[in-house]
C-alpha positions as MATLAB code, in Angstrom:
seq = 'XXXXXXXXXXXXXXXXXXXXXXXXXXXXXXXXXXXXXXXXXXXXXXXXXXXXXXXXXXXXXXXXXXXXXXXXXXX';
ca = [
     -33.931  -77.734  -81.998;
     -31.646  -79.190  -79.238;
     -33.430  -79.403  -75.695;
     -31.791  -80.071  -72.428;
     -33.099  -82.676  -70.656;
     -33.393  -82.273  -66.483;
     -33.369  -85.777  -64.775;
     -36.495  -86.151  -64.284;
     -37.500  -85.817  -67.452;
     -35.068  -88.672  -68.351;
     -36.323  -90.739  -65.904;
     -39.947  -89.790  -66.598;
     -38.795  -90.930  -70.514;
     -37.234  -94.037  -69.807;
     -39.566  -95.309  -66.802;
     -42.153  -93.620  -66.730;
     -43.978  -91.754  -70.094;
     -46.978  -91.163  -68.508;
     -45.756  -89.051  -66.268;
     -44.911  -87.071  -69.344;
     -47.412  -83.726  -70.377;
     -48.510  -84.218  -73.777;
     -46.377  -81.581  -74.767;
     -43.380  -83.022  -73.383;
     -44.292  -86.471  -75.433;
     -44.807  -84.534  -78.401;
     -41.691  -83.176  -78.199;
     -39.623  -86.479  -77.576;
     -41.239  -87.766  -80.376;
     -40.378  -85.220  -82.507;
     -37.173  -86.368  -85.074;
     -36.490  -83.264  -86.033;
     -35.357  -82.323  -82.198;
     -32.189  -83.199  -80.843;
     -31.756  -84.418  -77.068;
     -28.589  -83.863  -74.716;
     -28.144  -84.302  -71.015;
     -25.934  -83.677  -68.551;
     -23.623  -85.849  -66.831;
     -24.747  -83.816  -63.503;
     -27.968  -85.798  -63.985;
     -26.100  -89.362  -63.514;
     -24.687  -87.664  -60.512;
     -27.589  -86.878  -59.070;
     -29.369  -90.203  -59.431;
     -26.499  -91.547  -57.843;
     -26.535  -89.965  -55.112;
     -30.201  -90.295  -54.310;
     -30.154  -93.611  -55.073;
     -27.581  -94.134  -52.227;
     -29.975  -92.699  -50.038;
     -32.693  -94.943  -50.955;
     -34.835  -92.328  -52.193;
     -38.263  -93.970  -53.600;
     -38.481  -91.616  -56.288;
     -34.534  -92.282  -57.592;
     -34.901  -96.418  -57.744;
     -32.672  -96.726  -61.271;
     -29.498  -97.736  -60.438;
     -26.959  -95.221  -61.818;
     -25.420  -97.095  -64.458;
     -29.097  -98.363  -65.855;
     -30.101  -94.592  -65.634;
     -27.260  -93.425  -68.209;
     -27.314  -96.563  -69.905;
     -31.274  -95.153  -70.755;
     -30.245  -91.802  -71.318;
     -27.299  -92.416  -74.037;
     -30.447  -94.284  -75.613;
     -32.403  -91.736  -75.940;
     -29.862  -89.371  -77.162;
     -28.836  -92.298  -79.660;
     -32.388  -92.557  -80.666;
     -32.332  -88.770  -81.897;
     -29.606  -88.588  -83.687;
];
C-alpha cells in the first residue's frame, strides 16, 4: 500500500520514533508498504524553522535529506 506521510510523521521517523504509536512503527516497518511525501512538508519545516519554532529544529535541507531516505529505504 502507498501511505502519505504528514510532516510530523517524518520528523517523528527520522528524529524521533518514539514518538511513533505502535501502529505507526509497524507500519514503517512494513516492506511491503510504500512511503511518499510531499514537498509541502519541506515547506513547512522551513518556514517554522525560520521562526525558531522548538518543535521544527531540523534544518530544511537535513529534513528532506531524511525524508528522500526513508522513501529510498522503501523502495
Amino acid at each position: 500500500m502507498i501511505y502519505l506521510l504528514d510532516t510530523h510523521m517524518l520528523l517523528w521517523a527520522g528524529e524521533y520514533p518514539e514518538k511513533l504509536s505502535p501502529t505507526a512503527s509497524a507500519l514503517l516497518q512494513d516492506q511491503g508498504n510504500e512511503f511518499v511525501f510531499s514537498t509541502v512538508s519541506v515547506w513547512e519545516v522551513a518556514i517554522k524553522f525560520s521562526q525558531g519554532r522548538s518543535d521544527f529544529q531540523i534544518p530544511p535541507a537535513a529534513f528532506r535529506q531524511a525524508a528522500l531516505k526513508i522513501q529510498v529505504q522503501q523502495t
